[in-house]
matplotlib code that plots the C-alpha trace (Angstrom):
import matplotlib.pyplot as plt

x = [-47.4, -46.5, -42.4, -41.3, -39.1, -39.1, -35.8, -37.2, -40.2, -37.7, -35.5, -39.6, -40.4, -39.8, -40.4, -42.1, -40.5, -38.8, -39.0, -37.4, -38.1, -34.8, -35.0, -38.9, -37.4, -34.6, -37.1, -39.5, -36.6, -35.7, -39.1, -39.3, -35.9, -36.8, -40.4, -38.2, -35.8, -38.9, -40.4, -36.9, -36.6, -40.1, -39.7, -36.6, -37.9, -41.6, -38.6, -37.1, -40.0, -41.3, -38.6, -38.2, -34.5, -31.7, -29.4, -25.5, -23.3]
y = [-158.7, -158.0, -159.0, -155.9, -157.6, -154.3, -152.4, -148.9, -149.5, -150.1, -147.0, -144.7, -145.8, -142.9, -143.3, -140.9, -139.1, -141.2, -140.1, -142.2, -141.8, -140.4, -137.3, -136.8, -137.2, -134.3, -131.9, -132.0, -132.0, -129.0, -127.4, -128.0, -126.3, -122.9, -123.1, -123.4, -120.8, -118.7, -119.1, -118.3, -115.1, -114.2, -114.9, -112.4, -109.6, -110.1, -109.9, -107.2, -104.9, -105.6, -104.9, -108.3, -108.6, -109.4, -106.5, -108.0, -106.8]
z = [-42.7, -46.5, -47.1, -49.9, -52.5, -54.7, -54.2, -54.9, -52.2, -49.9, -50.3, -50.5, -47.2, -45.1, -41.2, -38.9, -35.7, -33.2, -29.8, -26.9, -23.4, -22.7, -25.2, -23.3, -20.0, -20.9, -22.5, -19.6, -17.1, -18.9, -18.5, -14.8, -14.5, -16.0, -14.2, -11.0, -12.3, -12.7, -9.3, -7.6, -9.5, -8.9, -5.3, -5.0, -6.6, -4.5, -1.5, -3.2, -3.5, -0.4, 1.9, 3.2, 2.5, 5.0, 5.4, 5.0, 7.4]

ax = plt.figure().add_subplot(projection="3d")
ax.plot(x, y, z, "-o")
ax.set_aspect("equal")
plt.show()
């Protein structure tokens, strides 16, 4: 490894995207909500159009 003495290499170095597991952990959380989301609302309006609802007394 190469120690950089020179003060305006040091402020060029620019790093590259940082992702931890806890921000890939919320996005994909995040997806499996609205797929779930999806499925319930699919669900009640298959119910829906088919006539397979409860009536409420």
């Amino acid at each position: 490894m190469q120690i950089i003495n020179n003060q305006n290499e040091l402020l060029a170095i620019m790093g590259g995207l940082d992702l931890n597991g806890t921000i890939i952990n919320a996005f994909s959380s995040g997806i499996k909500t609205l797929l779930e989301l999806g499925r319930s609302l699919g669900t009640a309006i298959r119910r829906v159009v088919d006539g397979s609802v409860c009536t409420i007394k």
